[in-house]
C-alpha positions in Angstrom: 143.0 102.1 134.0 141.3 98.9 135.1 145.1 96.8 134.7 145.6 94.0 137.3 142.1 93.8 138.6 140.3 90.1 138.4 137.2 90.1 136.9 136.2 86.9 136.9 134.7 84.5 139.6 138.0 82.8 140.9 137.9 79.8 142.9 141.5 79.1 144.6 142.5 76.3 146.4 145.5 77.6 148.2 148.3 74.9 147.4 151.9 73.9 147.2 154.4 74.7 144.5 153.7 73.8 140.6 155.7 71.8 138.5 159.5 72.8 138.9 160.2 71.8 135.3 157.4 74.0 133.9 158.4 77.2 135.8 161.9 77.0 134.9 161.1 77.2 131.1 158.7 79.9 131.7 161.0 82.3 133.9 163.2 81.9 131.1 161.6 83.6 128.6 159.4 85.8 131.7 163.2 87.3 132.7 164.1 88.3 129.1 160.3 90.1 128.6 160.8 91.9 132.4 163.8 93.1 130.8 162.5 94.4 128.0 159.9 96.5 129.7 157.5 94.1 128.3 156.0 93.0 131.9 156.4 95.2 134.6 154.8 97.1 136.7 153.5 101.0 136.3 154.0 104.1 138.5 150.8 103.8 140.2 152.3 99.7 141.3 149.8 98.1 138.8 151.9 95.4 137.6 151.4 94.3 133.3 152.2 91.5 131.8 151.4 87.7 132.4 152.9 84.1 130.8 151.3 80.8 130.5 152.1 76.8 129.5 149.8 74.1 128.6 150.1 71.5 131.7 147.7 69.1 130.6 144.6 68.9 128.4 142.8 72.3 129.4 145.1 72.9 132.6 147.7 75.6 132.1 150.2 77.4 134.8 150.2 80.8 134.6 152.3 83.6 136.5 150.0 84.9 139.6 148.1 88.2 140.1 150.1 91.1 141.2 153.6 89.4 139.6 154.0 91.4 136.9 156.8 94.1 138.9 158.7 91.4 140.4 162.4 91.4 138.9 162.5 87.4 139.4 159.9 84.6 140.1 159.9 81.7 141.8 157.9 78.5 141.6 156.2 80.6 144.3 154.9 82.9 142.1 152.7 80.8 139.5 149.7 78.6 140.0 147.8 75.9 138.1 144.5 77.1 136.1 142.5 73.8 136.5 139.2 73.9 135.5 136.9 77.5 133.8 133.7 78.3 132.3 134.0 81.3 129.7 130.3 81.7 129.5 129.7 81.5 133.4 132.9 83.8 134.1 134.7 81.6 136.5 137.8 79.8 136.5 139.3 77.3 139.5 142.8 77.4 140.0 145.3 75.7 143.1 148.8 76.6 144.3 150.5 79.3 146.7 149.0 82.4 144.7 146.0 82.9 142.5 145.8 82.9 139.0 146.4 86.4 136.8 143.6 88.6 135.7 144.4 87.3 132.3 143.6 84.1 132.8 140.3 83.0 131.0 142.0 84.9 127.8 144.8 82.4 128.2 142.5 79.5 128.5 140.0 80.9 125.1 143.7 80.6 123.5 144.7 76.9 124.8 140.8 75.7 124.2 141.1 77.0 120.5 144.0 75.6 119.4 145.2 72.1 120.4 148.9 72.8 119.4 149.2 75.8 121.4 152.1 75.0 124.2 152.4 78.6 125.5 150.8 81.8 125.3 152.3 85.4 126.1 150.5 88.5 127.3 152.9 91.5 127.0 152.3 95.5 127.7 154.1 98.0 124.5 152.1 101.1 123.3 154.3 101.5 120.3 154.0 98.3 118.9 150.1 97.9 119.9 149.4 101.3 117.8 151.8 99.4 114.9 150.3 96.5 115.3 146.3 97.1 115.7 144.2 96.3 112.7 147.1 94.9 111.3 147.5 91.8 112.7 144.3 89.4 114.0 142.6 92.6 116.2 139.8 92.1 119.1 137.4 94.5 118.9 137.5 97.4 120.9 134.6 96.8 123.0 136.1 93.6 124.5 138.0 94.5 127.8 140.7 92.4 129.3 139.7 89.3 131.5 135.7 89.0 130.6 134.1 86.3 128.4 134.1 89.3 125.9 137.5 88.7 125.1 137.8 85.1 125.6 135.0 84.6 123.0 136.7 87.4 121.1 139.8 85.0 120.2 137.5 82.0 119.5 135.9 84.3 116.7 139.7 85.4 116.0 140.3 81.8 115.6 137.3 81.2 113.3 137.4 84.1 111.0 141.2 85.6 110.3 144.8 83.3 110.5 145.7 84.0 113.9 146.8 80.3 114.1 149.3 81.0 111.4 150.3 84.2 112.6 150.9 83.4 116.3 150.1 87.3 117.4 147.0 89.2 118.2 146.2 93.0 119.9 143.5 93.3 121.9 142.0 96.5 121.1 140.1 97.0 123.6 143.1 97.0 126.6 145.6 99.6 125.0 149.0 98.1 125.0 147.9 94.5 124.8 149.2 92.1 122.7 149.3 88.4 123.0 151.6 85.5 121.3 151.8 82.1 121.3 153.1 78.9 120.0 153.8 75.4 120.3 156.3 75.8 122.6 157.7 78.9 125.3 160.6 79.6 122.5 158.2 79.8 119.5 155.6 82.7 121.6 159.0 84.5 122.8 160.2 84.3 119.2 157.0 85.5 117.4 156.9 88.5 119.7 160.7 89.7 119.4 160.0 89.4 115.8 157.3 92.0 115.8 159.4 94.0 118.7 
């Protein structure tokens, strides 16, 4: 299992705290989904599981790499995506940790759909056997954290009604399933629904 590892060309500036305001409604929802056993870590320490929010435009925060089997986060914890390429495999991000090994799929997600507010990346292998083929589905070739699967949810977003239904499994990183919506409580929602 390749889980937790940054594939990607990250460029992190090493910076202070992100918004307060913008943590606190993402811990919210990221302490009910640790709970769950929905982000965690595994037995070998790989940690699962990562949650974003728009900031501005094209910026998002998103937990950091290696968070996923921490009990509780603190502002310390997340960082702010600021600038990526999907075809050139980078991403820049700034604050006290860098960015998750999920990170360009998060940004495919916010670049496709204006509305999108927040975006959840969760770890079940019941529900991803469920779920695959059934809901919007990346093909299987597509691994976690390439442009593979970022351009994977831009041709999810052009050819099935993932925008309506707010859920996708990546097929191609067993377990994986993302939600989203226009705001933290709308992805937590659309998840626990399918849960």
């Amino acid at each position: 299992m390749q889980e937790g590892y940054i594939k990607f060309n990250c460029h992190w500036k090493e910076a202070g705290p992100v918004s307060h305001d913008h943590t606190r409604k993402i811990n919210i929802w990221r302490d009910k989904l640790y709970a769950l056993g929905l982000i965690g870590v595994y037995d070998d320490g790989i940690g699962f599981g990562n949650i974003s929010m728009r900031y501005q435009r094209n910026t998002f925060i998103i937990t950091g790499s290696a968070t996923g089997g921490l009990k509780q986060l603190n502002e310390n914890h997340f960082t702010l995506v600021t600038n990526y390429n999907l075809e050139q495999n980078s991403l820049e991000c700034k604050g006290p940790i860098i960015a998750s090994s999920e990170s360009l799929t998060h940004a495919a997600l916010y670049e496709s759909a204006p509305e999108i507010q927040a975006v959840i990346h969760i770890h079940n292998l019941e529900m991803w056997k469920r779920l695959i083929n059934r809901v919007p589905t990346t093909r299987t070739d597509a691994e976690y954290g390439t442009p593979e699967m970022a351009l994977e949810i831009k041709r999810l977003f052009r050819e099935t009604h993932v925008g309506q239904e707010k859920i996708l499994v990546m097929a191609g990183h067993e377990e994986g399933i993302i939600t989203f919506g226009k705001d933290m409580n709308e992805a937590g929602e659309v998840l626990l629904k399918h849960l």
